[in-house]
C-alpha positions as CSV (number, residue, x, y, z in Angstrom):
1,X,0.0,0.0,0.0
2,X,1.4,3.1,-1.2
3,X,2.4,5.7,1.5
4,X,-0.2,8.6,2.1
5,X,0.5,11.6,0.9
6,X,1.4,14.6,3.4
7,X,-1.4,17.7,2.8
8,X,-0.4,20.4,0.2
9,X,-2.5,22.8,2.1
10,X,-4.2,21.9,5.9
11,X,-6.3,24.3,7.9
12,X,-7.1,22.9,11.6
13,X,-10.1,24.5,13.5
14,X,-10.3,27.5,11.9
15,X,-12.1,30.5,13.7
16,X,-12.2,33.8,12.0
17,X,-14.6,36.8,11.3
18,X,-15.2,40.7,10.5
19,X,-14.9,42.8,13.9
20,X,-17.3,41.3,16.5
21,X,-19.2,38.8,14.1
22,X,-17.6,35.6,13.6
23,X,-18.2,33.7,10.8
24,X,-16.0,30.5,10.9
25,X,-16.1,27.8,13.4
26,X,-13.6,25.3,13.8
27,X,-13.1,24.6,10.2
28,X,-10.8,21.8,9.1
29,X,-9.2,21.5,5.3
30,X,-6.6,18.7,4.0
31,X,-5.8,19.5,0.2
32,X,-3.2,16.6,-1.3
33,X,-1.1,17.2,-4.8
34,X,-3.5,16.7,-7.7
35,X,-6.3,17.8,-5.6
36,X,-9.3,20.0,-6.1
37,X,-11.2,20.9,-3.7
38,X,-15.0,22.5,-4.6
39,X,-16.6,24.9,-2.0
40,X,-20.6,24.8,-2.1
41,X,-22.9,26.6,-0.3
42,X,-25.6,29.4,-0.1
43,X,-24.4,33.2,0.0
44,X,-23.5,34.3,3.6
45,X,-22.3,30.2,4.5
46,X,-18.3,31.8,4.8
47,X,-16.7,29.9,1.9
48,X,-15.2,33.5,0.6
49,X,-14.5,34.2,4.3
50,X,-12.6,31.1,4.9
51,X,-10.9,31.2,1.5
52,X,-9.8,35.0,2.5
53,X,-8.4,33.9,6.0
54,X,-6.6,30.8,4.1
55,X,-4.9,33.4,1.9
56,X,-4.1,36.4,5.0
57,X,-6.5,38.9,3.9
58,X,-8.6,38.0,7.1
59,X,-6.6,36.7,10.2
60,X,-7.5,33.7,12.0
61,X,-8.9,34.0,15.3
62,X,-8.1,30.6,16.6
63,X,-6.4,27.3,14.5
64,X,-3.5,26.3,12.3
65,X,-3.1,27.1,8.3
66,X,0.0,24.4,6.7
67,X,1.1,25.0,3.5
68,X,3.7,23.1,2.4
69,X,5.3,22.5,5.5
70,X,5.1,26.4,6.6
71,X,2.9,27.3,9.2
72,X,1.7,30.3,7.8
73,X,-1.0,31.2,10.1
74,X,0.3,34.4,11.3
75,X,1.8,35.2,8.4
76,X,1.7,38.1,5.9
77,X,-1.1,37.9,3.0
78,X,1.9,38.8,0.4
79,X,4.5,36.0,1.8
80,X,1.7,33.6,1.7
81,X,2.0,34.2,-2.0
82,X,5.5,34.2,-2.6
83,X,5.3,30.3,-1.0
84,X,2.7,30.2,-4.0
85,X,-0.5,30.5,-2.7
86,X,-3.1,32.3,-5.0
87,X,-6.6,33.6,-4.7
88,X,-9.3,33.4,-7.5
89,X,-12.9,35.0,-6.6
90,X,-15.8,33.6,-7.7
91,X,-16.4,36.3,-9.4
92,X,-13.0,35.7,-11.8
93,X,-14.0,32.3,-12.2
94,X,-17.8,31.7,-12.4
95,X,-19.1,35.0,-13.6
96,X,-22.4,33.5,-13.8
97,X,-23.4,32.0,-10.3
98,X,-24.9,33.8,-7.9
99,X,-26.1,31.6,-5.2
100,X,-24.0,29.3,-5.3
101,X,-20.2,30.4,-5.3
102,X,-17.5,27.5,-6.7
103,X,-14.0,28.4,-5.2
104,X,-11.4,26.2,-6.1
105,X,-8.6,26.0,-3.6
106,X,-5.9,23.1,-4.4
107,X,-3.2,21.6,-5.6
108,X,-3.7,22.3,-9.0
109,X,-3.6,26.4,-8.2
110,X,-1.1,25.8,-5.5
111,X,1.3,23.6,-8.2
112,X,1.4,25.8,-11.2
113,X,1.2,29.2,-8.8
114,X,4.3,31.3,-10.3
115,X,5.1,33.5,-7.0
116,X,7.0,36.1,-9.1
117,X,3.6,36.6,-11.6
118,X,1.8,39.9,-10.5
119,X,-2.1,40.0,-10.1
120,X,-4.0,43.0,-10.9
121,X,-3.1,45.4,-7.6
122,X,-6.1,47.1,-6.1
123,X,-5.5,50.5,-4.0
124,X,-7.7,53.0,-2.5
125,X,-6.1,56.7,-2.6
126,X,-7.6,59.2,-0.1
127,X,-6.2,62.8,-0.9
128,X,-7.9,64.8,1.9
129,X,-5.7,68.1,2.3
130,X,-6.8,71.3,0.6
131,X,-3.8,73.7,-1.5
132,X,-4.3,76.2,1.4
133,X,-4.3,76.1,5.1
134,X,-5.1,72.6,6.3
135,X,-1.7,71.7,7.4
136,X,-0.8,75.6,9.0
137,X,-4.9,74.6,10.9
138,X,-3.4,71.4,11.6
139,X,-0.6,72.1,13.3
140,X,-2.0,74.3,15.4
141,X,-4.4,71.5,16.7
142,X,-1.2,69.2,16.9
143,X,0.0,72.4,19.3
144,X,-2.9,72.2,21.7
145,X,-3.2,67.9,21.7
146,X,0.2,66.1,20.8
147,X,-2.1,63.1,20.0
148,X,-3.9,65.9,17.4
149,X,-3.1,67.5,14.2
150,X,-4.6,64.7,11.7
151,X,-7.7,64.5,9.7
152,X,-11.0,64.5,12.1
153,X,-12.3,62.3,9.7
154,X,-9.6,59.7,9.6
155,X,-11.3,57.7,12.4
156,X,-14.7,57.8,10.4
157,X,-13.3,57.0,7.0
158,X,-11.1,54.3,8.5
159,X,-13.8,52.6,10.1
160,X,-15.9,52.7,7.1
161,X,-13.3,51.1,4.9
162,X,-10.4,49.6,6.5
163,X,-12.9,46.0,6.6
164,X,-13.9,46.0,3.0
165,X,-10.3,46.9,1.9
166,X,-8.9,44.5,4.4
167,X,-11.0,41.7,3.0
168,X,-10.6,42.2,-1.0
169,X,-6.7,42.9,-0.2
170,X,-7.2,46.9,-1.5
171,X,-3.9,48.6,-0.3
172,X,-5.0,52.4,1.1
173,X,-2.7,55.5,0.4
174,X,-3.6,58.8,1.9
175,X,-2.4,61.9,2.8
176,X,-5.4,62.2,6.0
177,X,-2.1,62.1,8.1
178,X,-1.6,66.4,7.4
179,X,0.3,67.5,10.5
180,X,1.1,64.1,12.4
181,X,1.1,61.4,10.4
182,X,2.7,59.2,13.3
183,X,-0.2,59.9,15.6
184,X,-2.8,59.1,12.4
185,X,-1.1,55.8,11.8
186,X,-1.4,54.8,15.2
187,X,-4.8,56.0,15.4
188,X,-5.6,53.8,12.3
189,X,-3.6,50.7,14.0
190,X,-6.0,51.0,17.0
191,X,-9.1,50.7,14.8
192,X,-7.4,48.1,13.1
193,X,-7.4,46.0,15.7
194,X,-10.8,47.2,17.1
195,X,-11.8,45.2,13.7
196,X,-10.1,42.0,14.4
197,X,-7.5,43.3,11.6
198,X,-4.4,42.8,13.6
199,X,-2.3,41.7,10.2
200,X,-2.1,45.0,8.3
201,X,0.9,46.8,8.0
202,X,0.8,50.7,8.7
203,X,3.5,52.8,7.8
204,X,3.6,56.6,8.5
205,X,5.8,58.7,5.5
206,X,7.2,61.3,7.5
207,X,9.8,64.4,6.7
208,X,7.5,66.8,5.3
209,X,7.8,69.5,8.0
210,X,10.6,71.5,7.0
211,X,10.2,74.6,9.3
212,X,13.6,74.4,10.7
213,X,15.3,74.3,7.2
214,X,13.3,77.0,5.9
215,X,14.1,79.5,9.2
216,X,17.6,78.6,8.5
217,X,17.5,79.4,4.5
218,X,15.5,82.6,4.9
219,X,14.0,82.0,1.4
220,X,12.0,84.4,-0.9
221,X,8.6,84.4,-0.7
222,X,6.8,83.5,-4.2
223,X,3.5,85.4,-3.9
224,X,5.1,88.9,-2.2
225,X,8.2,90.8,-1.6
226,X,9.7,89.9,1.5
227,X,11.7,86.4,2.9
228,X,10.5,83.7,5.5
229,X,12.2,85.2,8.5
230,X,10.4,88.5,8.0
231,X,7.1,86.3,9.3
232,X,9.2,86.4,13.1
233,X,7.0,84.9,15.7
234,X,3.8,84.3,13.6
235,X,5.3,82.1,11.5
236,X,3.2,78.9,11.6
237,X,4.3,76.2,9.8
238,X,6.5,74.7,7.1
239,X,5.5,71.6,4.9
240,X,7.0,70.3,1.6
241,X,5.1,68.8,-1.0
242,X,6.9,64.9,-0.8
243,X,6.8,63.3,-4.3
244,X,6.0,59.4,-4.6
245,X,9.6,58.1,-3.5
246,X,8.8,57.8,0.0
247,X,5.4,56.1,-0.5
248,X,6.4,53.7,-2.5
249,X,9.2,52.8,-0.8
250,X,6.3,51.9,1.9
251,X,4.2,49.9,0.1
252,X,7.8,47.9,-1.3
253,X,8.4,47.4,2.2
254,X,5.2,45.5,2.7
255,X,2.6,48.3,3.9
256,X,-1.0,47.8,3.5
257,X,-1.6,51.4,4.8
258,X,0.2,54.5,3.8
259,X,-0.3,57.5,5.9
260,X,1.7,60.7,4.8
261,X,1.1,64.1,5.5
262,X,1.6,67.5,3.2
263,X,2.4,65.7,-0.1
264,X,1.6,66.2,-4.1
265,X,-2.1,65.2,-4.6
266,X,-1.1,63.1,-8.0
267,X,2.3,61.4,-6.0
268,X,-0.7,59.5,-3.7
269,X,-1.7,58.1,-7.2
270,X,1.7,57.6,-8.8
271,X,3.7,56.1,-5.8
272,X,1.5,52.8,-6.2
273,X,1.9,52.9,-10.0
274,X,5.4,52.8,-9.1
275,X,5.6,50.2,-6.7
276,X,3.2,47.7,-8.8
277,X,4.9,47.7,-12.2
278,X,8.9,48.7,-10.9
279,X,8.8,52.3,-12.6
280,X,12.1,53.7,-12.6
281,X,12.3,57.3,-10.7
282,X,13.7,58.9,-13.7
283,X,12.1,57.0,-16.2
284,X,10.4,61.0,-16.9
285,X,7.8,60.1,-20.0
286,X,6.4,57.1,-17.4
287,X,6.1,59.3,-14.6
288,X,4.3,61.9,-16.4
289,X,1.9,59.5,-17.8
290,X,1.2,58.6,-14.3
291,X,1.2,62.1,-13.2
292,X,-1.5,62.9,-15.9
293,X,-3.5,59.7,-14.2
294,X,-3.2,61.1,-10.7
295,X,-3.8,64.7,-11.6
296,X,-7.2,63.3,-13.4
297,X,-8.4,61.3,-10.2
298,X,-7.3,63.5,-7.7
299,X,-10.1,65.6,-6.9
300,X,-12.4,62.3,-7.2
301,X,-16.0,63.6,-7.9
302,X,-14.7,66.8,-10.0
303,X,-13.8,64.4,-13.1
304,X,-17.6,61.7,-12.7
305,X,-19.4,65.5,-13.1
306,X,-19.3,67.1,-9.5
307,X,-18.2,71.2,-10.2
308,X,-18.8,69.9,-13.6
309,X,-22.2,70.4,-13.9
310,X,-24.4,73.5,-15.0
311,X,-28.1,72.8,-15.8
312,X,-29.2,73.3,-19.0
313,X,-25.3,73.2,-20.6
314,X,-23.9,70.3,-19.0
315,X,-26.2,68.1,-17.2
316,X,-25.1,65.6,-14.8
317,X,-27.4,62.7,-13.6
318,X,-28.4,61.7,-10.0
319,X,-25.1,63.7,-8.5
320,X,-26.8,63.2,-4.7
321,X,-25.2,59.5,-5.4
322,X,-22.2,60.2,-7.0
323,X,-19.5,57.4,-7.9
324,X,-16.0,58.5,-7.2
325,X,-13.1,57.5,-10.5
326,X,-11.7,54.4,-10.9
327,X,-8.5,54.7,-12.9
328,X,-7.1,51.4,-14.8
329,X,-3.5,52.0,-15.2
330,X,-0.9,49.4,-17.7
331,X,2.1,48.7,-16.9
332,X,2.9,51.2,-20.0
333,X,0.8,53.7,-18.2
334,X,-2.2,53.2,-20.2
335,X,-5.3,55.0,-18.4
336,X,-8.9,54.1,-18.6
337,X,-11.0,56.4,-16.3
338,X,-14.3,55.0,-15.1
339,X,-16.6,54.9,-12.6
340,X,-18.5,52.1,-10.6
341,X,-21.7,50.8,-12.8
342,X,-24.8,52.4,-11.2
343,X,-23.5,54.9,-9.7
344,X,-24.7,58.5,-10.3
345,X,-22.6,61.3,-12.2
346,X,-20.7,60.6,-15.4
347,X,-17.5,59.8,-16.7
348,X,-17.2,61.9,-20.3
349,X,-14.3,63.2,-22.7
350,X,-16.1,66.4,-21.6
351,X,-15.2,66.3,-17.5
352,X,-11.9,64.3,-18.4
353,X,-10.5,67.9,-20.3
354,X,-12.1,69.6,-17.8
355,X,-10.2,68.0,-15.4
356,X,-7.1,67.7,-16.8
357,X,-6.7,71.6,-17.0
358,X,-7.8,72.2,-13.8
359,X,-5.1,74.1,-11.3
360,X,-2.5,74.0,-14.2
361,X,-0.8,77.2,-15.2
362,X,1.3,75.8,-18.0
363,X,0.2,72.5,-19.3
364,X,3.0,71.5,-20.9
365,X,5.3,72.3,-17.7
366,X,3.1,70.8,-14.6
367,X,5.9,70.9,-12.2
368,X,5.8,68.5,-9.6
369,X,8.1,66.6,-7.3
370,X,9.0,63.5,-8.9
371,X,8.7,64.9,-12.9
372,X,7.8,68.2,-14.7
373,X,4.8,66.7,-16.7
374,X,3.8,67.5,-19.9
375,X,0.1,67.3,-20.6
376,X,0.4,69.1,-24.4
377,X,-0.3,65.8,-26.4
378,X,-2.6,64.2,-24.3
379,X,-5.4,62.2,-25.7
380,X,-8.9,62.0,-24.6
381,X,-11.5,59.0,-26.2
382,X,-14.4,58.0,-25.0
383,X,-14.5,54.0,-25.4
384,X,-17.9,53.4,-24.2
385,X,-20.3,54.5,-21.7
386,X,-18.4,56.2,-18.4
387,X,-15.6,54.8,-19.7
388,X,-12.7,57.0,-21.3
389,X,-9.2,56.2,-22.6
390,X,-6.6,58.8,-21.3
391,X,-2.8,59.2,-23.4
392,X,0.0,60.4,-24.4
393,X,1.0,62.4,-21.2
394,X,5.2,62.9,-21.1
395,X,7.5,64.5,-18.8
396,X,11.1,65.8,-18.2
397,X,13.5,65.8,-15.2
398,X,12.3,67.0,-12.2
399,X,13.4,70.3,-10.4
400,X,16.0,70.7,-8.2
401,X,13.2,72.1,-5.7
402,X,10.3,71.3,-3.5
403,X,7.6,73.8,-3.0
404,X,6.7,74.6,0.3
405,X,3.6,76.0,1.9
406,X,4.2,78.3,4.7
407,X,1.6,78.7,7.3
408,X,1.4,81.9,9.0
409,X,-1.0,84.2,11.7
410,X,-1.4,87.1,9.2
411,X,-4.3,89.4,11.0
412,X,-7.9,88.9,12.5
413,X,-11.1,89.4,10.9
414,X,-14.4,90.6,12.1
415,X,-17.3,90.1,10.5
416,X,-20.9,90.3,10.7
417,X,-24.6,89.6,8.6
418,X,-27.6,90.1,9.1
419,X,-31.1,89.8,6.4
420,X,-33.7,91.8,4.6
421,X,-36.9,90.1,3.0
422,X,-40.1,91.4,0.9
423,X,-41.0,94.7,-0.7
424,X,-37.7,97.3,-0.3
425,X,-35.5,94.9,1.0
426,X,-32.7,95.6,-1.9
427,X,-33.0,99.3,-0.4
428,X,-32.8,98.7,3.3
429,X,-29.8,96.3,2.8
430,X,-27.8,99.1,1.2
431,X,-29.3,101.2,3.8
432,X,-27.9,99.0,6.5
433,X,-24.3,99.3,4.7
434,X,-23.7,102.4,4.8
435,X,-25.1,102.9,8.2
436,X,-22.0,100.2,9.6
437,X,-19.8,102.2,7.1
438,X,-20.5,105.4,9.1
439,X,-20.6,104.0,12.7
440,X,-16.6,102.0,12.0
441,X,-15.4,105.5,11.3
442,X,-17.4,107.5,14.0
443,X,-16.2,104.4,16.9
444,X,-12.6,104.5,15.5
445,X,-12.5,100.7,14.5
446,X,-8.9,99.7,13.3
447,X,-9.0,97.9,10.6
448,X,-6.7,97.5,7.3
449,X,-9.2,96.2,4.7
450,X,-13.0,96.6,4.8
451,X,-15.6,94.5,3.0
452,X,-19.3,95.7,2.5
453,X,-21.3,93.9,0.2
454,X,-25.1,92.2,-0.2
455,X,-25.0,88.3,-0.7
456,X,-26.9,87.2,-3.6
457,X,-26.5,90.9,-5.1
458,X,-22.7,92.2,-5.2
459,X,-21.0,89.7,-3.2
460,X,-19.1,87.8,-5.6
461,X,-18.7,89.8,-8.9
462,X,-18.6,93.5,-7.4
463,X,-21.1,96.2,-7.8
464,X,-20.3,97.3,-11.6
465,X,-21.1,93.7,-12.8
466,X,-24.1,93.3,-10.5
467,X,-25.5,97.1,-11.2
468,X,-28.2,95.7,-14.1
469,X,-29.2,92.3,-12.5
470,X,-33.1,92.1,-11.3
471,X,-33.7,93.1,-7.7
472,X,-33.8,90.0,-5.4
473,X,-36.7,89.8,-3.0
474,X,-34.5,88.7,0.0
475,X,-30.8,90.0,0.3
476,X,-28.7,89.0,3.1
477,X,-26.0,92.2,4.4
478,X,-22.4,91.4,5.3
479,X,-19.8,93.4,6.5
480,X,-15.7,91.5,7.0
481,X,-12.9,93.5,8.2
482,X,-9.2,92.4,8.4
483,X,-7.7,94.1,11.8
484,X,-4.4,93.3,14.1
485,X,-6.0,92.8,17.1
486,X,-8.4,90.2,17.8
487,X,-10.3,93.2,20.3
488,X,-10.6,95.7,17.0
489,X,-12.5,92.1,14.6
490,X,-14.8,91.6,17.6
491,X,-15.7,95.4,17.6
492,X,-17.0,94.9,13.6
493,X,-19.6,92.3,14.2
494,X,-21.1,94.4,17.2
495,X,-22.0,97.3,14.5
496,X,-23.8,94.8,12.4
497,X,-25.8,93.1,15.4
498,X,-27.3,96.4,16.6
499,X,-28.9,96.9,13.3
500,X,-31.3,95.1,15.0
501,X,-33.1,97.8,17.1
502,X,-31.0,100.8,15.5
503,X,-31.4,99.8,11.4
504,X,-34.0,99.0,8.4
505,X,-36.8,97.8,9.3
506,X,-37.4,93.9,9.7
507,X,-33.8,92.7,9.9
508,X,-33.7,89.4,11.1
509,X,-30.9,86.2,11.3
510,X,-28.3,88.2,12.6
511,X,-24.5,86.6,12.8
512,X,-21.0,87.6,13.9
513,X,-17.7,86.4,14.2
514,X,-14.0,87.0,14.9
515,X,-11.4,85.1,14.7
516,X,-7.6,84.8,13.1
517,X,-6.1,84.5,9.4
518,X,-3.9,81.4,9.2
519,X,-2.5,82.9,5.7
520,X,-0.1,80.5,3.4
521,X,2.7,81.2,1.5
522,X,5.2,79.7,-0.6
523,X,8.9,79.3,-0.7
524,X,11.1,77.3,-3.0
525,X,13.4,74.7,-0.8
526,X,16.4,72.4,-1.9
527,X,15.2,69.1,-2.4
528,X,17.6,67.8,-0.8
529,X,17.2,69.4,2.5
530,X,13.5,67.1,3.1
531,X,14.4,64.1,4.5
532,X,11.5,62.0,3.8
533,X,11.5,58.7,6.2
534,X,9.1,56.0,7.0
535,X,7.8,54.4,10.2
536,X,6.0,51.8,10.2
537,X,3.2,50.6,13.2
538,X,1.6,47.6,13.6
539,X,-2.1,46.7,13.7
């Protein structure tokens, strides 16, 4: 009798689930050489569960996982792969089924497995940081709470995510880290683990806070005369735009998380271009190909029709349930946008161009960190419904520089509002005006710049524009004045409130405010003097 055969693959009493809901009790699995094995079952019975926590994208609660002698239950999702384990959904392989899902795990996958082949490479990019102040705002909140200075939405988004990424092995990259991307990893770690997803891999890109190189350089100013020590003591904050490197360096190094903080907005995108299909960093024509991809996906809703749309010219469909981009990028850099099927909004040659112009001065010198792009010759085609072919994007070395947003107290403003509604209201808003106008100078308010406008009427495109349009039946009065004291902005917003008893007729919804300008600037810095560096923190 011929000696048994030792088990290719052997799961033990395997326990494993999402968060507090287990799904898996005490499964057992023996798979021999020239052995398939065929899962049946209903939806919701855990086959794709079990199959997931055989392959690491879900960790095992309790039990053993064998494969080919390695004990492997503990192990990393990636080097379960490189021993040659593979994953095929059911949705890969039976396209067709529904009810019944047909997994085949065995020792005809596990035979033939090459572990240097590369399967399509899912990641989730989460650009949350605005061009202006949300770093300078951020490290002011890391000044009051250490623990502070990140995203307040990270824990929400996190939580809403991190277990459907976790379980369909979609690698996240975000910038959500903005001041202290250290205390957002760890934050992110803890809700990790709150979610029974111990295994992932955090790492935090760090080195984008240059405020003590910049003090030291005393650099121009881009946007007025004057140099970065002339800021003195209200000088805020210092953060370089990092290019991909750093991230996907990360990702090399086995993240499933990256957390930065200030960084380019298309570097989230190209750093896992990079990492998936080995891009060289100088490589310049590949880079800006995937500079064009990230620049097009960056602002996520903007390119599927959101600030896109204008009834009656360009009309968008069912926007309240917009689908955010999916970009398809080749190894060659081949980009198709789309969008998830269903979802409202619209993917078009139309909001691609849009898109692709969008914040660029010189299109074909987009300067960024890694590669000055050059968007001249791209090509836009629409291949099929929400679903657009995007080329022939090229770039040249990059700078010697890093631009560097400077955060900064620049003054206070005050400001108040109050409204007018029905017959005469146009008239007794401009009334109100010029009464505040008259009672700043008669009180002796300080102030260095003075607003006085009517929303809906003037507000946006100045009186001259405004002087012909129709007379709105509601108008709604605001008056904003930059000071240097906080005591001189508080005094504005008191002039507007007493319109109350001492104004027009009827004014009603009254509102005021004072608070400080966090103002940016920004300064060229040599690249080399960023020192971008990784730290990684475990789930």
């Amino acid at each position: 009798m011929p000696p048994e055969v030792a088990p290719l693959l052997k799961a033990a009493g395997v326990d494993a689930g999402y968060g507090t809901m287990q799904v898996l009790w005490g499964v057992d699995l023996d798979v021999r050489p020239g052995e398939t094995v065929l899962l049946l079952g209903a939806n919701g019975a855990g086959k794709t569960t079990f199959l997931k926590t055989l392959v690491g994208l879900i960790e095992a609660r309790h039990g053993s996982i064998d494969l080919g002698g390695h004990d492997v239950t503990r192990m990393r999702s990636s080097d379960r792969m490189r021993l040659g384990m593979t994953y095929m959904s059911e949705l890969a392989v039976f396209p067709d089924l529904s009810i019944e899902e047909n997994i085949r795990v065995g020792a005809q996958a596990l035979g033939h497995a090459n572990p240097g082949a590369r399967a399509e490479e899912l990641y989730g990019v989460f650009p949350a940081l605005r061009e202006k102040r949300t770093v300078a705002l951020a490290q002011q909140a890391r000044m009051k709470n250490p623990d502070g200075g990140y995203d307040p939405l990270l824990e929400e988004r996190m939580r809403a995510v991190l277990p459907a990424c976790a379980s369909k092995g979609i690698k996240i990259v975000t910038n959500m880290g903005a001041a202290n991307p250290v205390a957002a990893s760890r934050k992110t770690a803890e809700i990790a683990r709150s979610l029974g997803l111990s295994s992932l891999k955090i790492a935090a890109v760090i080195g984008d806070d240059v405020l003590d190189a910049c003090k030291d350089g005393d650099l121009p100013i881009m946007e007025f005369d004057g140099t970065i020590k002339q800021l003195g003591n209200r000088l805020l904050s210092a953060n370089a735009y990092l290019g991909a490197a750093p991230m996907a360096e990360a990702f090399r190094q086995g993240a499933d998380i990256v957390i930065t903080g200030r960084a380019s907005d298309p570097a989230l995108f190209l750093a896992p271009m990079i990492h998936a299909f080995g891009w060289a960093m100088d490589d310049w024509n590949l880079l800006g190909q995937g500079t064009v991809a990230g620049h097009l996906l960056e602002c996520a809703g903007q390119i599927t029709g959101g600030y896109f749309a204008d009834p009656g010219y360009k009309d968008i469909p069912d926007l309240a349930r917009l689908g955010f981009p999916i970009g398809e990028v080749g190894e060659d850099g081949s980009l198709i946008i789309t969008k998830v099927e269903g979802s409202g909004g619209a993917v078009t040659a139309q909001t691609c161009k849009e898109q692709l112009l969008y914040e660029v001065h010189d299109p074909a010198r987009y300067i960024q960190p890694d590669v000055v792009a050059d968007f001249s010759e791209v090509k836009v085609e629409e291949l099929a419904k929400d679903r657009v072919r995007v080329s022939g994007g090229r770039g040249t070395k990059r700078t010697g520089t890093l631009k560097v947003s400077v955060g900064y107290v620049d003054s206070f403003i005050g400001e108040g509002q109050i409204s007018y509604a029905g017959p005469g209201a146009l008239a007794r808003g401009r009334l109100a005006l010029e009464i505040v106008r008259e009672r700043l100078k008669l009180t002796g308010v300080a102030t260095s710049e003075l607003r006085f406008e009517l929303i809906g009427v003037d507000s946006l495109h100045g009186p001259q524009l405004s002087a012909q349009a129709n007379e709105p039946y509601e108008v709604r009065v605001r008056v904003a004045g930059r000071t240097e004291t906080l005591r001189e902005a508080v005094r504005i917003g008191n002039e507007v409130e007493t319109l109350y008893t001492n104004g027009p007729a009827a004014g009603g919804g009254a509102f005021k405010s004072a608070r400080d300008v966090v103002a940016v600037a920004s300064v060229l810095l040599p690249r080399e003097l960023a020192k971008p560096s990784i730290q990684f923190v475990e789930a």
